[in-house]
N, C-alpha and C positions, 0 to 999 in steps of 0.2 A: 766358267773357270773350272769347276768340278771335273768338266769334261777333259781339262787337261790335266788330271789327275792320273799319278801312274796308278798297275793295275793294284800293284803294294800297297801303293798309299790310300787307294779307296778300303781296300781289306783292312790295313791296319785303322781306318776310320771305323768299319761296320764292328771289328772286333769293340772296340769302343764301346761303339753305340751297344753293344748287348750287355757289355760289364753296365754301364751308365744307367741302361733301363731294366736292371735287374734280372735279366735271364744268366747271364752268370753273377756271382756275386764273389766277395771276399771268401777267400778261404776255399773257393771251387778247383777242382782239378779239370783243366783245357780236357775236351772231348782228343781224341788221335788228331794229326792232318788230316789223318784220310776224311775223316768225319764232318769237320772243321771247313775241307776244300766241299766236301758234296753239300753241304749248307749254305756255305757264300758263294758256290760255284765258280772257283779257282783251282786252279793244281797246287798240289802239295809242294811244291817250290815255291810258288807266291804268299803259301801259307807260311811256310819255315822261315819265307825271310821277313815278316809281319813279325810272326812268336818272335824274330830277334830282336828287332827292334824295338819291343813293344818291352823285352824283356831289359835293353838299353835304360830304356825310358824308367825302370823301374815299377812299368805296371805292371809286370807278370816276373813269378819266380820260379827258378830252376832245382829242381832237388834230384839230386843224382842217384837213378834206380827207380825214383819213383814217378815224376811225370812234371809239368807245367801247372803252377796254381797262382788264382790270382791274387795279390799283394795288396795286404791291409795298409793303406796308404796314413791310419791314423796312427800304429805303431811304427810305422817307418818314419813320420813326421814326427814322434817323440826320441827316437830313438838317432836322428838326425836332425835336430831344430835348427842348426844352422845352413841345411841344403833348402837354397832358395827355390830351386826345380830340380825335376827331376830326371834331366837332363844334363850328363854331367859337364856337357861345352856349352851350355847355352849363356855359361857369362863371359865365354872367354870372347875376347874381340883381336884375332889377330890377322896382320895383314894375307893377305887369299896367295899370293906366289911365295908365303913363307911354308902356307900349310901344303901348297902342292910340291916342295923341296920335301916335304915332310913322307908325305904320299909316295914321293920316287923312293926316298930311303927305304923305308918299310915294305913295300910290296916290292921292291928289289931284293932283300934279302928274305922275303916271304917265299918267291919262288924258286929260290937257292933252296933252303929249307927243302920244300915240299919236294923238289928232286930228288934228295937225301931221305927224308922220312914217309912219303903217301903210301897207305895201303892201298890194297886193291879195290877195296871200296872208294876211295876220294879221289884215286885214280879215276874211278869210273863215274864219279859225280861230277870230276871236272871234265869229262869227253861230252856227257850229257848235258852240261852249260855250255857247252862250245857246240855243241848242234844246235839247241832249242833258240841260240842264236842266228844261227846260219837260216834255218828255218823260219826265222820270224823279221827276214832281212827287208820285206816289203809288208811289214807290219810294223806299222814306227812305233804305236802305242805300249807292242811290249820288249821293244828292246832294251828300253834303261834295266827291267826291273833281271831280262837274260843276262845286262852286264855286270849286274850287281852279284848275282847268283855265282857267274865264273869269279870275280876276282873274290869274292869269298870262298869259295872252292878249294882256289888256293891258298887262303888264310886258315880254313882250316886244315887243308892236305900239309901244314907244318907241324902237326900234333903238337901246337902249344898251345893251351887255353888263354893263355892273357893276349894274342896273335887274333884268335877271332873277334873274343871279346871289343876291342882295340880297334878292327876292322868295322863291327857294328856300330861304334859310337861313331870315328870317325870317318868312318863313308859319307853319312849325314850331313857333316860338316865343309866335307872336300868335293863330293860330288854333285855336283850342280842337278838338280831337277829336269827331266824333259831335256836331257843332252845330247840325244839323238832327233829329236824332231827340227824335222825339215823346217817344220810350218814356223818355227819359231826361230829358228835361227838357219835361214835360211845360204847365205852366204860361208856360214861353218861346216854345216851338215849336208855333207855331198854324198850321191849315190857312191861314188870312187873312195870318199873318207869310210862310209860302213864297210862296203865289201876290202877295204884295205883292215879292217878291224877284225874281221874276222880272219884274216888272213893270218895277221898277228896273234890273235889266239891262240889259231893251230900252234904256228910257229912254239908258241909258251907252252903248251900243251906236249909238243913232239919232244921238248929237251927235258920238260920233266918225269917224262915216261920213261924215256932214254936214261934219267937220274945222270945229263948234264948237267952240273951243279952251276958251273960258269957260265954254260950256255942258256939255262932261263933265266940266269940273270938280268944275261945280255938283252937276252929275248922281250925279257919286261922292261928293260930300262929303253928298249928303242919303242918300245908299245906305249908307256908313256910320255915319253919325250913328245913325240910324235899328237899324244892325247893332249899333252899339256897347253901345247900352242893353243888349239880349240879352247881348253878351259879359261884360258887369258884372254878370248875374246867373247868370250860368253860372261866374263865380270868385266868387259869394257876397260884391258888396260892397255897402254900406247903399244908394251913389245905384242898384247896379242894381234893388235890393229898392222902392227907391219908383220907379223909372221903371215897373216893373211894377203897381206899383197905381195909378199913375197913371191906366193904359191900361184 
């Protein structure tokens, strides 16, 4: 089972395991990425998107200007007695095509945004998730964590901190595990679905560089449409069972 662990999800496990067995401790400042990747030997993308999660979860905190430190989880449990975890969806129980209506909303107006506001830096983080995808199209293992990496891209090419924030919590929640593997969902995950995704990407890519405001809209709302069927048959419900035999 481990072995079908994304490459994320092993890192944000080993981060873990070092806070847990004492090599870092409460109150430590996170070593760089750079540092961080050359240790667990990942890249600095698989590291950034770990720190966020990790930082979701409430085990690592953010101070602005000075660096990532890890989070006294016994002053945060007095100082929050009634947070049962520290995960702030994990009581919510709500039905899976309410949360993916939710998903279309938000990262439909995420890539509107990001047309209008990306510098040239998130410009250039989102060209670089849109390759390291293309790149890794006959490597299924590290696709989920390539497509995590661009649609956060554009959460933060919106330069609004509650947009990424928002994006970290509820990826988790919306995006299904291992949703590029062939081996597992066979019948979903077609060589013609990924090369058709990355197509889409550009496509997302080209109108927000352009600062098409309507057109990566568009852009994302046919990217997910198109995504959502698949997600509705990877949670096993009737419209995903005939969108697939539709096709």
């Amino acid at each position: 089972m481990n072995r079908l662990k994304s490459l994320t999800s092993r890192t944000i496990d080993s981060l873990k395991a070092l806070i847990s067995d004492g090599t870092l401790q409460t109150g430590d400042k996170l070593p760089t990425l750079a540092e961080l990747g050359d240790q667990l030997g990942v890249s600095r993308t698989v590291i950034r998107e770990a720190v966020a999660s990790l930082r979701s979860e409430g085990v690592l905190d953010a101070r602005h200007g000075v660096g990532i430190f890890i989070r006294d989880h016994s002053k945060a449990a007095a100082a929050e007695p009634h947070a049962s975890v520290l995960d702030p969806l994990a009581r919510l129980s709500l039905p899976f095509l309410d949360l993916l209506e939710l998903r279309m909303a938000f990262e439909v107006h995420a890539a509107g945004l990001a047309a209008q506001r990306r510098s040239w830096a998130q410009e250039a983080n989102m060209w670089d998730a849109l390759k390291q995808f293309e790149a890794a199209v006959e490597e299924e293992e590290g696709l989920d964590d390539h497509d995590f990496a661009f649609h956060r891209s554009i959460a933060e090419a919106t330069n609004n901190s509650a947009f990424t924030e928002f994006f970290s919590v509820m990826s988790r929640k919306i995006m299904p595990q291992q949703t590029f593997s062939r081996n597992l969902h066979p019948s979903l995950i077609t060589r013609d679905y990924i090369h058709n995704t990355v197509v889409e990407h550009r496509a997302i890519c080209d109108a927000i560089s352009s600062g098409d405001v309507e057109g990566a809209r568009k852009a994302m709302q046919a990217h997910l449409t198109r995504s959502h069927r698949r997600y509705r048959g990877f949670n096993g419900t009737q419209d995903g069972a005939n969108d697939i035999q539709a096709k």
